[in-house]
N, C-alpha and C positions, 0 to 999 in steps of 0.2 A: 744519246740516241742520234739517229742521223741527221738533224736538225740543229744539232751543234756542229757537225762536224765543216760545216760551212756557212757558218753564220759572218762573216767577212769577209767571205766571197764571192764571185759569181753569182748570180743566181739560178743560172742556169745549172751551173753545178749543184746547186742545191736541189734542182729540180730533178737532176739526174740519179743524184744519189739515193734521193726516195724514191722515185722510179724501179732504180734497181731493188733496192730496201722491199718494195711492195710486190718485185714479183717473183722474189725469192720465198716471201710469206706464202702468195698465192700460189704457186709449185708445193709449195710443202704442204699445204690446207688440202690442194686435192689430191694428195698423196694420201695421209692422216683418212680423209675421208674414204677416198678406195677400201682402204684395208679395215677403215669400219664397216662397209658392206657387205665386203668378203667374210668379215667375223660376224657379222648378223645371219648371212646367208649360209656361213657354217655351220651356226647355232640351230638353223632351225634346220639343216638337211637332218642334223643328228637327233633334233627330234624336238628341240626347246619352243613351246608352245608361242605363238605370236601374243598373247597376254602378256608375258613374263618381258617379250622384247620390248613392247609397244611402254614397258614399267619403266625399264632398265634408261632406254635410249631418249624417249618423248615421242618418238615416230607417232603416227598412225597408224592404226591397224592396214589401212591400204598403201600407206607406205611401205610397212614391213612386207607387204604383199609383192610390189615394184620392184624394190630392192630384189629379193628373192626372184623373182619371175625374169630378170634381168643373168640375174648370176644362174639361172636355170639354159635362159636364151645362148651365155657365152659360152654354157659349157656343152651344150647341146654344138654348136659351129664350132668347139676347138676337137670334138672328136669325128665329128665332118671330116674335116683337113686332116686329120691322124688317119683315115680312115683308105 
């Protein structure tokens, strides 16, 4: 991991390396996450009950609600601007 890769040097560089290490994770977590949303917010345009989500994912019923009201809010302002 990236904790070896400079354990006889710098420490800065050690510092750095994880640095970059952790925001390559966090870029790709809210990535990963987005397009959970989007497939939550899929689910339920198409009809899939917030029960079955709230099973599936752990959300709360008023998260699945957020989520959804959210991906309603974006796509409501992307045909705005199409418009």
């Amino acid at each position: 991991m990236w904790h070896n890769l400079a354990m006889d040097s710098d420490p800065v560089a050690t510092v750095r390396t994880a640095l970059t290490t952790h925001q390559r994770a966090s870029k790709r977590a809210d990535e990963t996450l987005a397009a959970l949303h989007a497939a939550i917010a899929e689910a339920a345009a198409q009809g899939v009950r917030q029960n079955e989500l709230v099973k599936v994912t752990g959300y709360t019923r008023e998260r699945i609600r957020q989520i959804c009201r959210t991906a309603d809010t974006a796509t409501a302002d992307q045909r705005k601007t199409t418009d």
